[in-house]
mmCIF file of the C-alpha atoms, coordinates in Angstrom:
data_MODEL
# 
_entry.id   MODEL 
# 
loop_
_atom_site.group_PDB 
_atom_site.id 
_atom_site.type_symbol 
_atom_site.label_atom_id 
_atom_site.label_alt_id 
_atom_site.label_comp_id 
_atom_site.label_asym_id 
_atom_site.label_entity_id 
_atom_site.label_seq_id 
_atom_site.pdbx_PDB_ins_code 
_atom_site.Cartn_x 
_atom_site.Cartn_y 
_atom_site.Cartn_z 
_atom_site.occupancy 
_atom_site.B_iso_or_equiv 
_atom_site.pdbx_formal_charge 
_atom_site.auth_seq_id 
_atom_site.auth_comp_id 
_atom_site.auth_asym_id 
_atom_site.auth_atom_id 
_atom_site.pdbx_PDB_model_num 
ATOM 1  C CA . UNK A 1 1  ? 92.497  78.570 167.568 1.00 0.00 ? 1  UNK A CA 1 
ATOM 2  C CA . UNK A 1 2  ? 91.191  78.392 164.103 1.00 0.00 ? 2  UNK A CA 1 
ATOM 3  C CA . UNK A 1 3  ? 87.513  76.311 163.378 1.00 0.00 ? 3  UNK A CA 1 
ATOM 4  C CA . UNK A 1 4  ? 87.001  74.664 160.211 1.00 0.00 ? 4  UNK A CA 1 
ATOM 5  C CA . UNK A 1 5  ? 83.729  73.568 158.790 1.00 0.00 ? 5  UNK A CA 1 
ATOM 6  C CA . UNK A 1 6  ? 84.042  70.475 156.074 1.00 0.00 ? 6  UNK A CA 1 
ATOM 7  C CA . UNK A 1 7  ? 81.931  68.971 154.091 1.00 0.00 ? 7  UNK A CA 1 
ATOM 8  C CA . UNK A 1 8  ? 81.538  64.757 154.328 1.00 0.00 ? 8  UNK A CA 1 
ATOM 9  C CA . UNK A 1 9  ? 83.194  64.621 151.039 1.00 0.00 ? 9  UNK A CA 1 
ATOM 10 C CA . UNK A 1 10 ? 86.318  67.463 152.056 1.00 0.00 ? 10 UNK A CA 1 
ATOM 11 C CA . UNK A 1 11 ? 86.263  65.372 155.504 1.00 0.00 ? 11 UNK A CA 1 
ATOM 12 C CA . UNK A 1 12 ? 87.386  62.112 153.507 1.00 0.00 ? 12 UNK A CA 1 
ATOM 13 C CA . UNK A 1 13 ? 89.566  63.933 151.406 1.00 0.00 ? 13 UNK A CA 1 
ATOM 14 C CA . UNK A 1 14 ? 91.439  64.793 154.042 1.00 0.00 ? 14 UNK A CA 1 
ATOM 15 C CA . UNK A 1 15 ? 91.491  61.281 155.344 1.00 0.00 ? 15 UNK A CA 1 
ATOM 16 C CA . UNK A 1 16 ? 93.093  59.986 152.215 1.00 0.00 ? 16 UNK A CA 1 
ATOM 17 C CA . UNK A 1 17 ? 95.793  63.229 151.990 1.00 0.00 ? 17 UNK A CA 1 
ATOM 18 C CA . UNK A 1 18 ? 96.983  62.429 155.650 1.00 0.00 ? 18 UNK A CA 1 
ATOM 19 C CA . UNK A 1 19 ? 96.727  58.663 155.371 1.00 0.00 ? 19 UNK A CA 1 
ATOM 20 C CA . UNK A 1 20 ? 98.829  58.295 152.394 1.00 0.00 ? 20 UNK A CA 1 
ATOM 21 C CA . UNK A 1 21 ? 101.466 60.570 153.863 1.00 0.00 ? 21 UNK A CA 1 
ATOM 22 C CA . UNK A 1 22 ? 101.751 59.352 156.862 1.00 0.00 ? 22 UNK A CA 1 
ATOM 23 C CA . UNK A 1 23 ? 101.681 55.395 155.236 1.00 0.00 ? 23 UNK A CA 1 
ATOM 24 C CA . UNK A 1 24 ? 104.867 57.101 153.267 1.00 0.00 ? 24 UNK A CA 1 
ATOM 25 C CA . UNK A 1 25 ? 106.574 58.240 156.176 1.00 0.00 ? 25 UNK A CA 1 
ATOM 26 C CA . UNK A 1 26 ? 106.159 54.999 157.958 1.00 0.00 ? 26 UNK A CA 1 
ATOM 27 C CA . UNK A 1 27 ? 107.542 53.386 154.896 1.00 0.00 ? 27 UNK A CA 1 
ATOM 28 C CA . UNK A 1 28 ? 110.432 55.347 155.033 1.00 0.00 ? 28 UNK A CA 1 
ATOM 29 C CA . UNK A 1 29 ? 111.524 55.284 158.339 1.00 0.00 ? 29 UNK A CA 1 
ATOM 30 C CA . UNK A 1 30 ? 111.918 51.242 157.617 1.00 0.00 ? 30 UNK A CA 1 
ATOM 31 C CA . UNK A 1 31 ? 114.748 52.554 155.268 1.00 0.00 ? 31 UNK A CA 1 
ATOM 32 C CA . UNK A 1 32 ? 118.379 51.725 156.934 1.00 0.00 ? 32 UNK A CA 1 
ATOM 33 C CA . UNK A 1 33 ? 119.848 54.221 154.558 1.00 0.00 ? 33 UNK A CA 1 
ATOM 34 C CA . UNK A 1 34 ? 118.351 57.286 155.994 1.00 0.00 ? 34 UNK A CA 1 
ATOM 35 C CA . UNK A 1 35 ? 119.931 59.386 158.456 1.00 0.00 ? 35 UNK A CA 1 
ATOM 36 C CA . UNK A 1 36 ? 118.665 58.969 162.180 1.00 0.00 ? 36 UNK A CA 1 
ATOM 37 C CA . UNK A 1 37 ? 118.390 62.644 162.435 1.00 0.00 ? 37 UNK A CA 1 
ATOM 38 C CA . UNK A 1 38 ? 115.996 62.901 159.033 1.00 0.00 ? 38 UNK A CA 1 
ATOM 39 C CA . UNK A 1 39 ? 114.594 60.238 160.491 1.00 0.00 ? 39 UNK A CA 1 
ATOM 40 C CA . UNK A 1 40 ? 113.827 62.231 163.958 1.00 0.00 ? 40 UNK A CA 1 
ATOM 41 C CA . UNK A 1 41 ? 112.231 65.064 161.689 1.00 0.00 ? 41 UNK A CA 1 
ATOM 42 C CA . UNK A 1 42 ? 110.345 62.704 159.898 1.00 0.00 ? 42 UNK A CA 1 
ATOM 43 C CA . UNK A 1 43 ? 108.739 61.252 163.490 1.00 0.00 ? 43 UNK A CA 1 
ATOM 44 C CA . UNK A 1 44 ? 108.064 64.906 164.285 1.00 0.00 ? 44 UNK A CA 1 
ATOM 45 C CA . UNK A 1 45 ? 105.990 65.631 161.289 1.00 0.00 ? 45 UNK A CA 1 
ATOM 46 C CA . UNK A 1 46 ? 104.558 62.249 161.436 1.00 0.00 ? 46 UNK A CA 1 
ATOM 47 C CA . UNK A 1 47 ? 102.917 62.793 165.066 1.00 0.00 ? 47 UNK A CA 1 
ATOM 48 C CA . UNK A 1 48 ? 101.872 66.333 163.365 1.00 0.00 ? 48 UNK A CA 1 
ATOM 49 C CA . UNK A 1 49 ? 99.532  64.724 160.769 1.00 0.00 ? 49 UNK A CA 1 
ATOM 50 C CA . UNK A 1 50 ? 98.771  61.948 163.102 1.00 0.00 ? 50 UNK A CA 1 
ATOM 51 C CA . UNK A 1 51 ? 97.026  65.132 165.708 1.00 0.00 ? 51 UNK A CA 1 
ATOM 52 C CA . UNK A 1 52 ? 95.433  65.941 162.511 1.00 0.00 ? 52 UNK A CA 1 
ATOM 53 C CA . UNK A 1 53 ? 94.040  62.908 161.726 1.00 0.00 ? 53 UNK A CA 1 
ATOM 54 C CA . UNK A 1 54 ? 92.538  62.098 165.145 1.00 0.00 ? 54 UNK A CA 1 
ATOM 55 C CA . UNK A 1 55 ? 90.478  65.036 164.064 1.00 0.00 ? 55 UNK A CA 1 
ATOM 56 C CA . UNK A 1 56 ? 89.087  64.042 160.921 1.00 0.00 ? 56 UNK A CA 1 
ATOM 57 C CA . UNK A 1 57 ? 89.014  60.343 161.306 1.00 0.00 ? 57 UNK A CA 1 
ATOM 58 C CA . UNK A 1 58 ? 87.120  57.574 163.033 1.00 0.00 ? 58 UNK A CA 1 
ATOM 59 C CA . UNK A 1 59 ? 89.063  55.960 166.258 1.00 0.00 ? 59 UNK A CA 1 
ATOM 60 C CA . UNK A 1 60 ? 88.918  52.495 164.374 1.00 0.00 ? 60 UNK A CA 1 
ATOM 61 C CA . UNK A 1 61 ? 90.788  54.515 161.832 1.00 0.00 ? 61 UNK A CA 1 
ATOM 62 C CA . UNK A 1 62 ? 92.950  56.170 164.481 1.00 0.00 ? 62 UNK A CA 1 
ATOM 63 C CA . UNK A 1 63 ? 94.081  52.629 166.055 1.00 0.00 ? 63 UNK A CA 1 
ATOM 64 C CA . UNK A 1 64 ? 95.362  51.878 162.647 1.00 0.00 ? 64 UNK A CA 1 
ATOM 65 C CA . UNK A 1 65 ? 97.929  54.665 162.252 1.00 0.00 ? 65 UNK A CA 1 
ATOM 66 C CA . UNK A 1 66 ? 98.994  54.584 166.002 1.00 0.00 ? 66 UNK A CA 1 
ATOM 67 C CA . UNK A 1 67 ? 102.628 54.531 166.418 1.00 0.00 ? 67 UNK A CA 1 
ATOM 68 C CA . UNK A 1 68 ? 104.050 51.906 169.154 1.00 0.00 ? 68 UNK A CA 1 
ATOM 69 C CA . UNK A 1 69 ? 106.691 53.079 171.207 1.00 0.00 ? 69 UNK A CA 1 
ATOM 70 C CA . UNK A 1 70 ? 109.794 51.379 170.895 1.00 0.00 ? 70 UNK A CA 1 
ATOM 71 C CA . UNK A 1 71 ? 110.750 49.681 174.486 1.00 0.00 ? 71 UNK A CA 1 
ATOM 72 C CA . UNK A 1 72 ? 114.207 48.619 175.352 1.00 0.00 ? 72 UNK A CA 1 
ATOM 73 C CA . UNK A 1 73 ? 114.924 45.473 176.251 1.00 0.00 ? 73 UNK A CA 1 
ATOM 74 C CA . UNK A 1 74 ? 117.972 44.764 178.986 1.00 0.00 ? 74 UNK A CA 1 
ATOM 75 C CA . UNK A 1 75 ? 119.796 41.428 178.492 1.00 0.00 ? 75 UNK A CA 1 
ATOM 76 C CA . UNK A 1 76 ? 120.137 39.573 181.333 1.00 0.00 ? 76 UNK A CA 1 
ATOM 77 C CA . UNK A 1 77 ? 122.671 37.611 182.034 1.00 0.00 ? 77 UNK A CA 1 
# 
């Protein structure tokens, strides 16, 4: 394992960094014309930074970015 030591300021840079890639990723896999499976890798890197994150960040902050998981539904009939 590597150890890091950050400033306040470096700590809330890399807030922002991670927060405005993940907010692009989520944007983008809202996009219908994107391929499932560059959507799959984009899930995978998302839950990457999102480790990150939970690192750096505050769990109010954490909540925010926190992925639900998709549950399927079964029609009855």
């Amino acid at each position: 394992m590597i150890g890091i030591l950050l400033s306040e300021k470096e700590t809330q840079e890399m807030q922002y960094l991670i927060k405005r890639e993940m907010d692009e990723i989520l944007f983008d896999l809202k996009d219908d014309r994107i391929d499932h499976i560059v959507k799959r890798a984009m899930d995978e890197r998302y839950k990457i930074l999102f480790t990150l994150f939970k690192r750096v960040a505050s769990p109010n902050e954490c909540l925010r970015y926190m992925r639900r998981k998709k549950t399927k539904t079964i029609n009855k009939i």
